[in-house]
C-alpha positions in Angstrom: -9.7 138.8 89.1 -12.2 138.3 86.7 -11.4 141.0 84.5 -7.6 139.7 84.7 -8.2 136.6 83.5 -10.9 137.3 80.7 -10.3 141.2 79.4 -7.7 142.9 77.1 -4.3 144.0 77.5 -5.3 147.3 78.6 -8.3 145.5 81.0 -5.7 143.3 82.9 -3.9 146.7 83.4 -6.3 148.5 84.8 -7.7 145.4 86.8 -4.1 144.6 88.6 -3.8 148.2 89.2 -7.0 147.7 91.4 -5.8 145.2 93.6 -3.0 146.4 94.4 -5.0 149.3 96.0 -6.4 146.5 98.2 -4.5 145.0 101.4 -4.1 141.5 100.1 -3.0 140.5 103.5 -6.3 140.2 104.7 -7.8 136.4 104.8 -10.8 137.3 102.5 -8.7 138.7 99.8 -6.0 136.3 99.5 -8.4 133.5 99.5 -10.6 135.7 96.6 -7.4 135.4 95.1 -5.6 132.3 95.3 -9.1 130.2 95.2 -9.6 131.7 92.1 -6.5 130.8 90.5 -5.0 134.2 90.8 -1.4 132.9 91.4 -0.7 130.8 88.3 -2.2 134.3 86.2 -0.5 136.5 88.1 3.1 134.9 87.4 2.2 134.2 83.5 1.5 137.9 83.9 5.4 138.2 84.6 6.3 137.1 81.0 4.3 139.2 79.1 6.0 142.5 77.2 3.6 145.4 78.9 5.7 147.3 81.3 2.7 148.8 83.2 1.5 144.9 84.0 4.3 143.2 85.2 5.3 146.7 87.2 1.3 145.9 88.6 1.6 142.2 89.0 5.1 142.7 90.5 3.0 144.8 92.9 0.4 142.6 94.0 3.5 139.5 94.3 5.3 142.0 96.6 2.2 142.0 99.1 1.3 138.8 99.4 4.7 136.6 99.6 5.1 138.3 102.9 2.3 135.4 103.7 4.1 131.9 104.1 1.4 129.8 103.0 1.2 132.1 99.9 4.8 132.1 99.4 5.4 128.7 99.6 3.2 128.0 96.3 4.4 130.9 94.4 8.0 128.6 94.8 6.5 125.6 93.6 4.8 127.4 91.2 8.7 128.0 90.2 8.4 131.5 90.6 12.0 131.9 90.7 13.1 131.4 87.2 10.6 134.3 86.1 12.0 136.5 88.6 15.5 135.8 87.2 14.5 136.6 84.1 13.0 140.2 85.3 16.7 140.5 87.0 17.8 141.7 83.6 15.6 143.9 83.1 16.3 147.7 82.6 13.7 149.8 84.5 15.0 150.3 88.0 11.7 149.9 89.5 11.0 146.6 88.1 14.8 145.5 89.6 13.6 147.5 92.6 10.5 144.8 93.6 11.6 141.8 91.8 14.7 141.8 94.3 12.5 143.2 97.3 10.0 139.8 96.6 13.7 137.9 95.8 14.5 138.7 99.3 11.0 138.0 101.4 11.4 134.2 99.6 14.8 133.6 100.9 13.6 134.9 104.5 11.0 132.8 104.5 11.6 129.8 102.6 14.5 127.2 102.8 14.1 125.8 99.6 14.7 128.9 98.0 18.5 128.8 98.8 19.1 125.7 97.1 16.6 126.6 93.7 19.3 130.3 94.0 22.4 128.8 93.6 21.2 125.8 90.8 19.4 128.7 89.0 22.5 131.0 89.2 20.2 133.8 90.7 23.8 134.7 93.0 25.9 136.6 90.8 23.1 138.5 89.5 22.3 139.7 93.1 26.4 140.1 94.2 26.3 142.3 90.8 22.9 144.7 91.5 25.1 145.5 94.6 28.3 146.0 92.7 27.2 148.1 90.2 26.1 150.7 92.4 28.5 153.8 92.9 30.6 153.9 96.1 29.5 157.5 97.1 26.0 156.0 97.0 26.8 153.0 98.8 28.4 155.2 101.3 25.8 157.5 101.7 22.4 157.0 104.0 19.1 156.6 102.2 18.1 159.6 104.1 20.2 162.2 102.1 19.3 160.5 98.6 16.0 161.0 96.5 15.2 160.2 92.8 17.1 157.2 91.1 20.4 157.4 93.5 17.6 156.5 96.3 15.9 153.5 94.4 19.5 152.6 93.6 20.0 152.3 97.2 16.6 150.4 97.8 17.8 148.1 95.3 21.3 147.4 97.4 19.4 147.2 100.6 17.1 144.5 99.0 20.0 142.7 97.5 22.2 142.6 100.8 19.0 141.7 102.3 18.6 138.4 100.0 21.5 137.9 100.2 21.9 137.6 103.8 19.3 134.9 103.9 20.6 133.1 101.1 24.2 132.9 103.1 23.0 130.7 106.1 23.4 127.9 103.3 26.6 126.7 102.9 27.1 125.9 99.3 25.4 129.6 98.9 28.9 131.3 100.6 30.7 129.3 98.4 29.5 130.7 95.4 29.4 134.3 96.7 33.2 133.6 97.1 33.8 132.5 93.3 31.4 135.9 92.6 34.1 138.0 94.3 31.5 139.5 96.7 34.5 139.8 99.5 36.1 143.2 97.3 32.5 144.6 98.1 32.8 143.8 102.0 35.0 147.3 102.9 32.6 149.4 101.2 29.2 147.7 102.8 31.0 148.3 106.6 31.6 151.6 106.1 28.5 152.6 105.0 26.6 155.1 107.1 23.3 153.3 105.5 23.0 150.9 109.4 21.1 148.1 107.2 23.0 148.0 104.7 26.0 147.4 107.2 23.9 145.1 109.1 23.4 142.6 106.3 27.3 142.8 105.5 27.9 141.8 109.2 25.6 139.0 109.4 26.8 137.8 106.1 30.9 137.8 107.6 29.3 135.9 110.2 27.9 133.0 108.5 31.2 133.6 106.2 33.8 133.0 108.6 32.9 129.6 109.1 34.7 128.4 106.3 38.6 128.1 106.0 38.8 130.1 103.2 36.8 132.9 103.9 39.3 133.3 107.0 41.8 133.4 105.4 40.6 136.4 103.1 39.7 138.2 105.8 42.7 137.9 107.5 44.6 138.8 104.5 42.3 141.9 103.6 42.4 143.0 107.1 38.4 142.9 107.5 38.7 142.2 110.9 40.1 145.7 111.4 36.2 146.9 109.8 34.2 144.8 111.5 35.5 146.0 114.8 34.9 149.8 113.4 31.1 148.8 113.5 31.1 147.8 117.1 29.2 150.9 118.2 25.4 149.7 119.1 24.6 147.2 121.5 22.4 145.7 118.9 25.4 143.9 117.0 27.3 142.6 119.9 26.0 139.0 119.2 26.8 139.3 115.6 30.2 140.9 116.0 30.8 138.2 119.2 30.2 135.4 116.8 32.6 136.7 114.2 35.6 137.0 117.2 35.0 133.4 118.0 35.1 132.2 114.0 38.1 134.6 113.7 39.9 133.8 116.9 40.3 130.0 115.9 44.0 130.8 113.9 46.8 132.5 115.3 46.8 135.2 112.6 43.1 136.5 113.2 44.0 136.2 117.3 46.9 138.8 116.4 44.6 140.9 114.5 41.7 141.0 116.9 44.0 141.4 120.2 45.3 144.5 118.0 42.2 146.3 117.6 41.4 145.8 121.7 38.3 143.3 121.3 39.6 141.8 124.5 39.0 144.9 126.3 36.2 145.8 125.0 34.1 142.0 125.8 35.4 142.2 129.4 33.5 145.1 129.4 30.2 143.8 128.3 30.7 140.4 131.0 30.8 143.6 133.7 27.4 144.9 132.7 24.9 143.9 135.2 22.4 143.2 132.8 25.0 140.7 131.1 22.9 138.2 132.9 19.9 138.6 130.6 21.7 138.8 127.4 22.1 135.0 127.1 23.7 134.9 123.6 25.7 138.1 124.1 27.3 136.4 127.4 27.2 132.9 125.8 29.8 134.3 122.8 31.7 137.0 125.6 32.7 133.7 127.2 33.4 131.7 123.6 35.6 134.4 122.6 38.1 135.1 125.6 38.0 130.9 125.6 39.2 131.5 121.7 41.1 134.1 122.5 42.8 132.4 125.6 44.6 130.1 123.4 47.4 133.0 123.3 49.7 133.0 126.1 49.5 136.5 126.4 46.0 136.8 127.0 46.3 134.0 129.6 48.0 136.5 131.6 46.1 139.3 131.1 43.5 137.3 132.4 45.1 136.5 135.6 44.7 140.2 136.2 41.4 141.1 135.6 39.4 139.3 138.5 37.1 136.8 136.8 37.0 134.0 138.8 33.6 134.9 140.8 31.7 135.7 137.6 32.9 132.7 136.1 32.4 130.3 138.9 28.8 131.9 139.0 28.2 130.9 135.2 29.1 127.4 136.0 25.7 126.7 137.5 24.0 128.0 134.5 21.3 125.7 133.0 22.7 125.9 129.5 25.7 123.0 129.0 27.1 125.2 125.9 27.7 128.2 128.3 29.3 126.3 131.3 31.9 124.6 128.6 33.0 127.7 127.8 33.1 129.3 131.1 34.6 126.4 132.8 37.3 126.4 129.8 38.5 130.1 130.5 38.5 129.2 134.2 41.2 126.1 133.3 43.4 129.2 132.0 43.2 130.6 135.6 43.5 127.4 137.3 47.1 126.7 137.0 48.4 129.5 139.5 48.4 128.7 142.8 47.2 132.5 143.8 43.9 131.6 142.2 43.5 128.0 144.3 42.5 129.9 147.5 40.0 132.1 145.3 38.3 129.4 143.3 38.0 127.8 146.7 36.5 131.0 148.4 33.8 131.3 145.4 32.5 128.0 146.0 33.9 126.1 142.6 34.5 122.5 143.9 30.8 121.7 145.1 29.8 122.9 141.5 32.9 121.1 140.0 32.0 118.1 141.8 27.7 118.7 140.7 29.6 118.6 136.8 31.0 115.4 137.0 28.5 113.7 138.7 25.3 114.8 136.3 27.3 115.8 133.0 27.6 113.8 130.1 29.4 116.1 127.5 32.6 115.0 126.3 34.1 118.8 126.4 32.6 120.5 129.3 34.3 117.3 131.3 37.3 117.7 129.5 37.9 121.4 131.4 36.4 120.4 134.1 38.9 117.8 134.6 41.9 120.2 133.9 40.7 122.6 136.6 40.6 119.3 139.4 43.8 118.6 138.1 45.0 121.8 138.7 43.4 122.3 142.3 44.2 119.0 143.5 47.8 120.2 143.8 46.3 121.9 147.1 46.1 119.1 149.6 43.2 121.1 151.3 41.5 120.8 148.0 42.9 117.3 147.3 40.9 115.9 150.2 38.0 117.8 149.2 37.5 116.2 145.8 39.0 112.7 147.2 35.8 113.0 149.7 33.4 113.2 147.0 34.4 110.0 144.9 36.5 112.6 142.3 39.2 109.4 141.6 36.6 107.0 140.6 34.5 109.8 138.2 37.2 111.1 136.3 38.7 107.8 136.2 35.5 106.6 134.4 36.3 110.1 131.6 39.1 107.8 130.0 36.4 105.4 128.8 35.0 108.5 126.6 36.1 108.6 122.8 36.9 112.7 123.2 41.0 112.7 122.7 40.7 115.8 124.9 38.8 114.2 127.5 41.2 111.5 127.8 44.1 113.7 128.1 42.3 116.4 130.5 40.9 112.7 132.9 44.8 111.2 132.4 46.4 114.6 133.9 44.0 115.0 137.0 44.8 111.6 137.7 48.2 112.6 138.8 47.7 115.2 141.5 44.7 112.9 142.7 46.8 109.6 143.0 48.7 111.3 145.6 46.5 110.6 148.7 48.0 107.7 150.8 45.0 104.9 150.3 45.1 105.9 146.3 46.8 102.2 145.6 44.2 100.4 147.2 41.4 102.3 145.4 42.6 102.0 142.2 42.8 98.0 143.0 39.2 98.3 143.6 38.3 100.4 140.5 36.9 97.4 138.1 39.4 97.5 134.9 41.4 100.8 136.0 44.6 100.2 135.1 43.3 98.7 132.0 41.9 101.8 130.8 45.0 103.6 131.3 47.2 101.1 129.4 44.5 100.9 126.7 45.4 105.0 126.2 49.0 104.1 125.8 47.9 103.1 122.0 46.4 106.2 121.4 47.2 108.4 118.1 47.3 111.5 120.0 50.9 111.9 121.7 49.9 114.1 124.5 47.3 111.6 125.5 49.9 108.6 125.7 52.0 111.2 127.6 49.3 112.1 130.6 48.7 108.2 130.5 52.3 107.1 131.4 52.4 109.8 133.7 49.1 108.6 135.5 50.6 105.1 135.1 54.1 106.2 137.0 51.8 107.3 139.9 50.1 104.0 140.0 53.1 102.2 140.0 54.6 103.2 143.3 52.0 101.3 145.1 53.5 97.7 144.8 50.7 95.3 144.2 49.6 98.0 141.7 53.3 97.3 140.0 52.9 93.7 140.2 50.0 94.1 138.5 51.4 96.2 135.7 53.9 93.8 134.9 51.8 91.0 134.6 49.5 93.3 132.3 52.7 92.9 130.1 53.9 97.2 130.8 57.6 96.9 129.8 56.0 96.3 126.1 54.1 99.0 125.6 57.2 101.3 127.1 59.2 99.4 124.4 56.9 100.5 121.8 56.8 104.3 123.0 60.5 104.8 123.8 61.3 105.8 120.3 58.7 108.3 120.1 59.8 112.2 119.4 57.4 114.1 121.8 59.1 116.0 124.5 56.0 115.1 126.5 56.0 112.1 126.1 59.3 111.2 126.4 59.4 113.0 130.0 56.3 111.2 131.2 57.5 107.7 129.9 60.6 108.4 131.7 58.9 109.2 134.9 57.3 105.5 134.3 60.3 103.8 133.2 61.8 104.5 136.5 58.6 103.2 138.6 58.6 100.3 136.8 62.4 100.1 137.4 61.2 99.6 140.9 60.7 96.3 140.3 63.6 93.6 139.7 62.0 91.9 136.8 61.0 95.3 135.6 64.4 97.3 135.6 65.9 93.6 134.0 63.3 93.8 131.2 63.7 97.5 130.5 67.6 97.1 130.5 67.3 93.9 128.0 65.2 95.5 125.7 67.7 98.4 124.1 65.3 101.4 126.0 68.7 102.4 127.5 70.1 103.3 124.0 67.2 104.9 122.9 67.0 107.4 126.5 70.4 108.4 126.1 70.1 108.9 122.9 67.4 111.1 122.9 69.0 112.9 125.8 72.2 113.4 124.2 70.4 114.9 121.1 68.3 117.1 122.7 69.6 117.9 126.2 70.2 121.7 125.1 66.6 122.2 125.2 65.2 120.6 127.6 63.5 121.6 131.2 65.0 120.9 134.2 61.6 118.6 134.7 62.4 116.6 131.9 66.4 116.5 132.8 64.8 115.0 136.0 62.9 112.3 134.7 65.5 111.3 132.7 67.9 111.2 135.2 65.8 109.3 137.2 65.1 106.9 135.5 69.0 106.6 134.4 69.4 106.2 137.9 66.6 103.1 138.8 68.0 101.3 135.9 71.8 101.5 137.0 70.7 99.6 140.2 70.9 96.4 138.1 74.7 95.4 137.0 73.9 94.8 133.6 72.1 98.2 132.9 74.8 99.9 134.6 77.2 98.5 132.3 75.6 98.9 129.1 74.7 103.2 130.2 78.2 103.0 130.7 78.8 101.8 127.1 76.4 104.3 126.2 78.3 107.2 126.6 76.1 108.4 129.2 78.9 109.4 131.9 79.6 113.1 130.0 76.0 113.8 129.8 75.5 112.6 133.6 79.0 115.4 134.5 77.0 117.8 132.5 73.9 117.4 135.3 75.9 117.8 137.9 76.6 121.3 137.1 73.2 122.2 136.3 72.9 122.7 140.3 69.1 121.7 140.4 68.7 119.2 142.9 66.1 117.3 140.8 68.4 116.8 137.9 71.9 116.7 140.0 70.9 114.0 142.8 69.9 111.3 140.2 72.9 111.9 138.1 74.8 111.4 141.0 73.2 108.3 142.1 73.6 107.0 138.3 77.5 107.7 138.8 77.3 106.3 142.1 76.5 102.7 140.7 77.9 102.6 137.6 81.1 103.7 139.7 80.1 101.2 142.2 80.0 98.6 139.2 83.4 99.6 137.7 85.0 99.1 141.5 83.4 95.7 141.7 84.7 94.5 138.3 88.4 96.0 139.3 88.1 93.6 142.4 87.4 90.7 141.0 90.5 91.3 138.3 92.6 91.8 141.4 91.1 89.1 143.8 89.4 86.5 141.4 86.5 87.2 143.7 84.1 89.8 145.4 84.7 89.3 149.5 81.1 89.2 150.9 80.6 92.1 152.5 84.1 94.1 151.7 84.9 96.6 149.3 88.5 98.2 149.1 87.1 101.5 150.6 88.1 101.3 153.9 86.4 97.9 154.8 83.1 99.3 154.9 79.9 97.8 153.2 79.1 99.5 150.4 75.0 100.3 150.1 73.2 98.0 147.4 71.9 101.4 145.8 72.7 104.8 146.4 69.2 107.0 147.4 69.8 110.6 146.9 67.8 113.2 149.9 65.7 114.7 147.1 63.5 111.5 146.4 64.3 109.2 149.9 61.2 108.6 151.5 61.0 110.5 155.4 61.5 108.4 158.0 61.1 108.7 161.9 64.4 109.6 162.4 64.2 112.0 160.0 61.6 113.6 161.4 
């Protein structure tokens, strides 16, 4: 070091050529050199014009920024400028350890991905890489020698950099605007495995961003990355890329085409899945991903995953069990599962969730697979016994839209148990919560909200209570909403709250009528016999009041009411025919009166007999003894 610093051109030469025959690694000889001052001489020695010195001082660098502490000051030092400088240099063995150092800095210091892209040290690395030939970047390291193989060390260094550089953000965007994706094709075919490595890990942090997804979708990269899928050792990062990749509909249709979902079931089968915890962790994120398709919802049902999943439900990690428990709520919702959730042992641990959990989406599929078992009455009064109406009740306090959707819908099936009336009474500020949701942004949140708030209502204190919370007002403000679901769930509430006098008078006064045949008239075509139903239920409560009968009738509705009749589904023909019934009842009345000048008390003109105050169809009247 003293020879560096004080001899000749052709001292310093010889002198750097001497350490580098040391192992600066050791603690003796990095401090003889850095306590010295070596550093600061060692990167003016980077500027000067003698080949054979910076080739020697690039040497020495290249050993010791493997050393954090020693690589942190050579970036303070703003050793990154002079090694964009060397970038342009000619001699491929300079290029060859000036990008092998580049890459140790950006492994090992953060800072050096912001100092990159300000410097513009990007495009020099994306073009290193591009201006190697495609045999070469094709071919392994092991069949080159001479400059075709330092070519090669060169990409491998560059990918490598670059790899590190890319967990930053504004670092992808800039490889973007470089037009690194044209090189992506080339870098996955490669037989050269780390050269393929880097260009995975690099797709991965890539496909994070909107635009980046898009490209790949477009250049069909998917259908690469999947050819690399060979070793065990890149299932996490090929995993990571499904679940980026899965979030559109166009990469789901890609990846379902090149099998993926075959291939992860197989992984989830491996015994040693167990021990892989990121490799199971992103198995689980991606069928979740992936089960947004209908398709694959049903493959599902086929394959037999309800043990392994109810099994992952008690695992410690809360990122794993949302996932799990999220590709569970695709299996939930046919009855053939119930009995074999039940058999696994899924509502204890359901029940453990909702007690001790606190995140907003692991409760939010949680809650959709209660809502779907609770359709069992076996499994009803299982969750009823453990308090499950008063914990997912206290979900719709959450801010999580999904939460409050997922809490809204198991509310439905678990407001079915006889004393449910009386414990929502005793639930402090229950039914304001669930009004509250009605002024939500999100549509299918108002929806499962006024279809929790229907079930409520058929308990009459709870109704009494409704309509002093002011409820006809906040159906008024829904009941020129668009939604499909909405409109069938506010129907299903106008005709509880129809239930009540003041209620059906209030709903009739307020032009709602207009508005429901209206809607039904313009889109019966397409709807579900479920949503003809509610309609036509709520048609029905509302034509039990004179006034409302007469203004349906004004309406138009009679046509679309014939129309129900010959759907033949009891749920949409019995209403309709108790809406005729009154409104028929109404017109008779009204002839009468023309005749008589009065209505005799008790009389109609149809044989003498009393005519009922409102017609109640078999579908929806409540058993009674005789029934029985």
């Amino acid at each position: 070091m003293k020879y560096i610093r004080g001899g000749n051109e052709a001292t310093t030469v010889v002198a750097t050529s001497i350490v580098c025959e040391h192992d600066l690694t050791l603690e003796g000889h990095k401090n003889a050199i850095v306590d010295t001052g070596g550093l600061e001489i060692f990167l003016n020695l980077l500027t000067v014009e003698n080949l054979k010195c910076i080739q020697g001082t690039l040497k020495v660098l290249k050993q010791m920024v493997i050393m954090p502490d020693v690589s942190s000051e050579l970036v303070e030092l703003g050793i990154m400028e002079d090694l964009i400088v060397l970038m342009k240099h000619s001699e491929e063995d300079v290029l060859s350890d000036v990008v092998c150092i580049t890459a140790d800095l950006a492994e090992s210091q953060l800072k050096v991905r912001t100092i990159s892209r300000k410097i513009g040290i990007l495009p020099y690395l994306v073009d290193m890489v591009d201006k190697i030939p495609r045999n070469i970047l094709l071919d392994s390291i092991n069949n080159l020698n001479g400059s075709p193989m330092v070519r090669m060390e060169i990409a491998l260094d560059a990918m490598r950099a670059l790899a590190a550089l890319a967990r930053s953000r504004g670092v992808r965007m800039v490889l973007y605007s470089c037009g690194f994706l044209h090189l992506l094709p080339f870098l996955l075919f490669s037989k050269e495995d780390d050269l393929k490595s880097n260009a995975l890990l690099i797709t991965m942090y890539c496909a994070s961003i909107p635009v980046y997804r898009k490209s790949f979708e477009a250049h069909h990269i998917l259908k690469s990355v999947i050819s690399c899928w060979k070793e065990s050792t890149k299932d996490e990062v090929i995993l990571r890329i499904i679940y980026k990749m899965a979030s559109s509909e166009e990469g789901r249709n890609q990846l379902l085409k090149c099998r993926v979902l075959k291939k992860i079931i197989t992984l989830i089968r491996d015994e040693k899945i167990f021990s892989r915890f990121n490799v199971l962790k992103y198995c689980l994120a991606s069928i979740y991903r992936l089960g947004i398709d209908p398709k694959v919802r049903e493959h599902l049902q086929e394959l037999e995953l309800i043990p392994f999943l109810v099994k992952t439900l008690c695992h410690e990690d809360e990122g794993l069990v949302v996932y799990s428990s999220g590709v569970l709520s695709y299996l939930s919702p046919k009855q053939d599962n119930w009995k074999k959730i039940k058999e696994a042992g899924c509502p204890s641990v359901l029940i453990k969730i909702i007690e001790g959990k606190m995140d907003a989406a692991l409760l939010a599929n949680v809650d959709l697979v209660i809502g779907d078992l609770c359709n069992d009455p076996n499994l009803l009064a299982e969750f009823c016994a453990n308090d499950a109406i008063k914990h997912i009740w206290s979900h719709l306090s959450y801010d999580s839209v999904e939460l409050q959707k997922a809490a809204s819908r198991a509310l439905v099936p678990l407001l079915n148990v006889d004393d449910s009336g009386e414990e929502v009474r005793n639930l402090s500020g229950s039914m304001d919560l669930l009004i509250d949701l009605l002024d939500s942004k999100d549509d299918m949140v108002k929806a499962s909200s006024c279809a929790a708030l229907a079930k409520v209502s058929r308990d009459p204190e709870n109704l009494n209570i409704l309509m002093e919370m002011n409820i006809v007002r906040k159906i008024n403000d829904l009941i020129t909403t668009t939604n499909s679901y909405l409109k069938q769930s506010l129907c299903q509430l106008i005709a509880g709250v129809a239930e009540h006098p003041k209620g059906c008078y209030e709903i009739g006064r307020s032009r709602a009528i207009e508005h429901l045949v209206e809607f039904l008239i313009r889109r019966f075509q397409r709807l579900s016999n479920d949503v003809k139903a509610s309609a036509a239920r709520a048609l029905w409560k509302l034509s039990q009041e004179p006034v409302n009968a007469a203004n349906l009738y004004n309406a138009g509705v009679i046509p679309l009411l014939l129309d129900c009749l010959q759907e033949g589904h009891p749920k949409v023909k019995e209403p309709a025919e108790g809406c005729l019934f009154n409104i028929r009842s109404l017109a008779h009345d009204a002839e009468e009166i023309s005749f008589f000048g009065s209505l005799k008390p008790g009389k109609s003109l149809l044989g003498g007999r009393r005519r009922a105050v409102e017609y109640v169809p078999k579908f929806f009247k409540e058993p009674t003894n005789d029934d029985e």
